[in-house]
Phi, psi and omega in degrees: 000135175283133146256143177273155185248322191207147188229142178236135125021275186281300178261138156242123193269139178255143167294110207287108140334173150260090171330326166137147192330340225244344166320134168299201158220305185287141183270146191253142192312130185255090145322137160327147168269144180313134167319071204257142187284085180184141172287341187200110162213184170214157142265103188238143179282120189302310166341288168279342201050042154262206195227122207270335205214138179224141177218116174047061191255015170238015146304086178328092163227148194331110175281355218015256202269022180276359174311293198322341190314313190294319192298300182300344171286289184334298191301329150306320169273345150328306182319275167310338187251014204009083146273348175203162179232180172297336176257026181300158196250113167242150185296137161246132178294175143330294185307323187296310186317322208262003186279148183264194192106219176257130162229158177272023172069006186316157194247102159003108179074004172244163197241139205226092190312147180298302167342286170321291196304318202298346140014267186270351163271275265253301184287312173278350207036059185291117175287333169302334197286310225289311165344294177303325203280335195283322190278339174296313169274340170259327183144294164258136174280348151317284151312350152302320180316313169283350194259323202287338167316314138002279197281310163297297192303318171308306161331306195096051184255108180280330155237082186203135158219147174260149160221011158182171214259012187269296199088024170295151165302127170200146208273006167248008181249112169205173192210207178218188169245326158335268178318308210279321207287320210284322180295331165293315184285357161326302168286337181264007177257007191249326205205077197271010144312295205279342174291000172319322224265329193283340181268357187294144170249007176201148207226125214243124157208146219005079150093346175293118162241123162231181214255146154281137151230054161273092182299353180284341192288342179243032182279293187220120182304342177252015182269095196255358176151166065218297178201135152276190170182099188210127175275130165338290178309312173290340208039184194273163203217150217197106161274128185215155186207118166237175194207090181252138162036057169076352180261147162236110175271156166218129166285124135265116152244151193197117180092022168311155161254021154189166175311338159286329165275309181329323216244334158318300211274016179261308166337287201302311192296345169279327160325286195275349163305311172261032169277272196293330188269153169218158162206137180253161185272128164283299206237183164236152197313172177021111088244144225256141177272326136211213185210135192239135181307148164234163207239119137106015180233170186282006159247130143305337162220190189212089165336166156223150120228229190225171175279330155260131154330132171263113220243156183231149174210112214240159166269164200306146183068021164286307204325333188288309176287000179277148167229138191242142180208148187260149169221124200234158164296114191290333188219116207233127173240125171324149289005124175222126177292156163275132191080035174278142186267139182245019204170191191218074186251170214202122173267123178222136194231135194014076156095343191270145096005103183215016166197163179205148180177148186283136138296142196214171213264126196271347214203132176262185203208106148286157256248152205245170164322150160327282151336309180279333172302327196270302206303330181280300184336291196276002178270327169288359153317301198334281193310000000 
């Protein structure tokens, strides 16, 4: 963890720790990051969300089936707010029955538990599952389209639109590797229960076993999902999540030229994240990082910290060259709410800006008497 040694008004510098015996004193060589036979891909640390490897990672392209990824979030959050449960029986149409691709095979006019479908969406990728669940929960699979649009908009997914809840093709259905890292890591911090279901690696339903084909799961033990996908139009394409010794990395590769290179070229980028790369928690959430005077209120000072851990991700034997410094509000006047921001603080490693977050008021501080209002009044003339 960074401490601070002495605080100014404006600036507070922090004092660099040992992170722990295994920090270097010498910096260790940093390879390029790999080259991958795939048109667009990225690596990022679920912790911090930064991003270690970028290759075209805001290019609009065909997602095919890694679109479930969005699907299976709506359907967690259905889930969660309970609108809807697992043993609900959903009808499957005709339209569901009838879709092509990969399916779990479900039968026309029989009702299938949500448990089951979600299954066969998530482990098989069934485009029939993925149909039945958009119309159980919505209506439509139109109206599903939009809670997933939604949802992406909330994100902050920018260039991403849905127009079905499959990843069958249209020239209005695309996405990035830039989002999907982002939307992955979504899922796997909004509902790391049910993201349990993306590591099965095979699924039994009316007499039917199929397979995940994510191929990593039997690669590599530390490899837990996410979605594969693939179309003519995308070529293949793999969202992967692996998780070591406390780092959890996500993978995008996209537009691979076969099922085999998706999982090579997925490999080698988890491979060199976690060789080379580390990432440590600097501070923890609500704790107070310092304490700043306040003017006119019933209190004298304000805690600060942050609302979220603040997690960095750096390469290994760095930790020692990280410098952290606070930009603080010089005159903080009563009332003050709690989580109102006052400030900043900024990790900066040789010379670059590589992490940033508001400090924000841990406490409110109501507006103080008459007598302490007029005495702060005049003290800050003074001053």
């Amino acid at each position: 963890m960074l401490t601070f040694s002495s605080l100014t008004r404006r600036t507070a510098l922090f004092a660099l720790l040992w992170f722990s015996v295994t920090c270097a004193h010498a910096e260790a060589l940093m390879p390029s990051p790999p080259k991958l036979a795939a048109k667009s891909y990225v690596l990022m640390d679920f912790d911090s969300g930064q991003f270690i490897v970028k290759n075209n990672p805001d290019e609009r392209m065909d997602p095919a089936s890694l679109t479930k990824i969005m699907t299976a979030y709506v359907i967690f959050s259905e889930l969660k707010n309970n609108n809807i449960r697992l043993d609900d029986q959903v009808y499957i149409s005709e339209r569901a029955w009838r879709m092509e691709g990969s399916r779990m095979f479900v039968e026309v006019d029989k009702e299938v538990p949500v448990a089951d479908l979600l299954k066969g969406l998530v482990i098989q990728s069934g485009n029939d599952a993925s149909v039945a669940l958009a119309e159980h929960i919505a209506g439509s699979e139109e109206a599903f389209v939009s809670l997933m649009n939604k949802h992406a908009n909330r994100m902050g997914l920018k260039n991403t639109h849905f127009v079905n809840a499959t990843g069958l093709p249209d020239k209005e259905h695309y996405t990035t590797a830039h989002d999907l890292a982002l939307l992955a890591r979504a899922l796997i911090r909004d509902f790391p229960e049910q993201y349990r279901l993306n590591s099965e690696k095979k699924y039994q339903y009316n007499g039917i076993t199929q397979y995940n084909r994510n191929k990593l799961l039997w690669r590599d033990p530390s490899v837990d999902g996410v979605k594969t996908g693939h179309t003519n139009a995308a070529g293949y394409c793999l969202v992967a999540s692996a998780r070591r010794d406390g780092m959890r990395l996500i993978s995008v590769v996209m537009n691979a030229t076969s099922e085999k290179t998706r999982a090579t070229e997925s490999q080698k980028l988890l491979k060199y994240g976690f060789r080379f790369f580390s990432t440590h928690r600097l501070y923890q959430a609500n704790k107070s990082l310092t304490d700043l005077p306040v003017w006119k209120g019933e209190s004298d000072t304000l805690p600060l910290g942050l609302s979220k851990p603040l997690y960095i991700t750096i390469p290994r034997g760095q930790y020692d060259n990280l410098k952290a410094t606070m930009n603080l509000d010089e005159n903080i006047i009563a009332p003050v709410e709690k989580g109102q921001e006052f400030g900043t603080v900024n990790v900066v490693l040789d010379g670059k800006q590589i992490a940033q977050q508001p400090l924000i008021a841990l406490k409110a501080v109501a507006e103080g008497g008459l007598f302490t209002r007029l005495k702060d009044s005049l003290l800050m003339l003074v001053q």
